[in-house]
N, C-alpha and C positions, 0 to 999 in steps of 0.2 A: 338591542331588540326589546330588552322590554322596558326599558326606558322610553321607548315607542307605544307599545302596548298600554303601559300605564297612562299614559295623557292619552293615548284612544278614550281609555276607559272614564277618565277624570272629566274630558271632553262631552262623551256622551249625559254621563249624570251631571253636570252643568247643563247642560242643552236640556235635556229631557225631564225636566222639574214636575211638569205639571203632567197628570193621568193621561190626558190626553196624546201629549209625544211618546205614550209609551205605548199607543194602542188600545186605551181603555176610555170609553166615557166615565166623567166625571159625576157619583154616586150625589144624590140629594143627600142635605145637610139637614138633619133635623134636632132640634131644640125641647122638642114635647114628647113628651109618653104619659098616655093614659093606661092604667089599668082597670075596667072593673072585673069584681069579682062578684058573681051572681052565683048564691046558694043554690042547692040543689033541692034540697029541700022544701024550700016556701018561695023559687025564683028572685027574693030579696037581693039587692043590687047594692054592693059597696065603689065605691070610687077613689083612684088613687091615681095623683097627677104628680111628675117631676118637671119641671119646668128648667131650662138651663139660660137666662136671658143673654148672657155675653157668651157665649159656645164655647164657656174656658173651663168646662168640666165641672166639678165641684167648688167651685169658690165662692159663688151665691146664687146657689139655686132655690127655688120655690118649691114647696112640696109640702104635705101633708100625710096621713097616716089614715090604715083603719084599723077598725077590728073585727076579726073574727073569731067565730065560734070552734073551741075544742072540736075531736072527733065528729067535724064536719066535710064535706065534700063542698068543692065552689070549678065554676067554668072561669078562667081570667080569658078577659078576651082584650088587644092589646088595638091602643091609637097611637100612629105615630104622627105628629105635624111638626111645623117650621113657622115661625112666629117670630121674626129679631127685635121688632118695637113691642111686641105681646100686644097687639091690637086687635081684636079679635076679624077687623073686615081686611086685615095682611093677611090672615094666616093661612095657612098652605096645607092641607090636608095630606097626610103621605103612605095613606094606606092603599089608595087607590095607584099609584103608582109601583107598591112594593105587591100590591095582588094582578097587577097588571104585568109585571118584571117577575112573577115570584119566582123561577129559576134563576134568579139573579140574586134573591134577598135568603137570609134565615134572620131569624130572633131567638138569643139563647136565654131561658133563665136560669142564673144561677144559684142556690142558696147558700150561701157565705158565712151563715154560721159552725163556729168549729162543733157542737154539736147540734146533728143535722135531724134528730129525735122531733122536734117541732112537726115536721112535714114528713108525714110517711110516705106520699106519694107527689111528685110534677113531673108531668109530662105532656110535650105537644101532641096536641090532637090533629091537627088541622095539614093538609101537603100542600105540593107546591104541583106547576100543571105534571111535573116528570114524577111525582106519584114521591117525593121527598119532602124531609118534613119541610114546614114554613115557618110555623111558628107565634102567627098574631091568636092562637086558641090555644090552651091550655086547660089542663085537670089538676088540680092538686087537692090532698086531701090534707086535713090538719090532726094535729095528735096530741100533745101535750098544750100548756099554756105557757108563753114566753113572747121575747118579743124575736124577731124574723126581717134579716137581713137580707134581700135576695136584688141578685143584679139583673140588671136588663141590659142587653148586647144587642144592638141590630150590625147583622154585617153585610156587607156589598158584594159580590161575584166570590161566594164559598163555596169550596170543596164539597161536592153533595156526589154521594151520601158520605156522612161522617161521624165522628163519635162524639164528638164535643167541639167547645169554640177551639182547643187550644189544633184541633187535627182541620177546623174548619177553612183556616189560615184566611184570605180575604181582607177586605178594609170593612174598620169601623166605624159605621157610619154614625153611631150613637151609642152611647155605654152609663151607664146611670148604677149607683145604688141607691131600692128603695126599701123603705121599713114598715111591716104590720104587725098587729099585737094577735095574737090567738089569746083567747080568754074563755072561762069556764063559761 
């Protein structure tokens, strides 16, 4: 009998590979995250792109840096697209599908420094249409001067409402570490 059961079981997860056989549409793949961060302040506009060309996570991604200012407040507001040749007339805009889905999507950011003193506040601002977070807006506020490690998660069909990614459970549809300097 359960030598029976177990090749049911084997059976189905062979067969059932792709999202699809399992009852789910297949989430968009994205490659790109923008971030800017617009002061509060003076509306001054920072920019911060990761780029992943071969969708193999970290092993040669494009990215850049910015800086900001100490005991400053900034809006980050967040782009996602899909690009696999990075041609700019390929590319695939994927915000309008994640605001069009948004009880389907969150975006988490993390910050990954083991001392988290840099950023005394981040938090999403923005819901989703069931009045849950979403996630492409943020507040965060800056505090000391260092540099700042903070991840970007986008996930596919999450647990909402939740506490974080790890209760959000869902697929990832894109995951990135990016870095900014806080300076005096």
């Amino acid at each position: 009998m359960r030598i029976g059961f177990l090749g049911v079981c084997c059976f189905c997860l062979v067969g059932c590979s792709d999202l699809d056989d399992l009852g789910y549409e297949e989430p968009e793949k994205y490659n790109i995250a923008e971030l800017t961060f617009i002061a509060r302040e003076d509306n001054g506009e920072s920019f911060l792109s990761y780029v992943d060309p071969d969708l193999e996570g970290p092993l040669n991604p494009i990215t850049n840096t910015v800086q900001l200012k100490n005991n400053s407040d900034y809006t980050i507001r967040l782009n996602f697209a899909y690009d696999f040749i990075l041609d700019e007339e390929e590319r695939i805009e994927g915000n309008e599908t994640i605001l069009s889905q948004s009880k389907d999507y969150q975006v988490f950011l993390i910050l990954e420094n083991e001392n988290g003193s840099f950023v005394s506040n981040l938090e999403a601002i923005d819901t989703d249409d069931n009045q849950n977070t979403l996630g492409l807006e943020w507040e965060i506020s800056t505090a000391i001067t260092g540099f700042v490690d903070m991840r970007v998660v986008l996930v596919y069909d999450p647990i909402k409402p939740n506490l974080n990614l790890n209760s959000a459970e869902g697929f990832i549809v894109f995951d990135a570490t990016v870095n900014f300097i806080i300076q005096g």
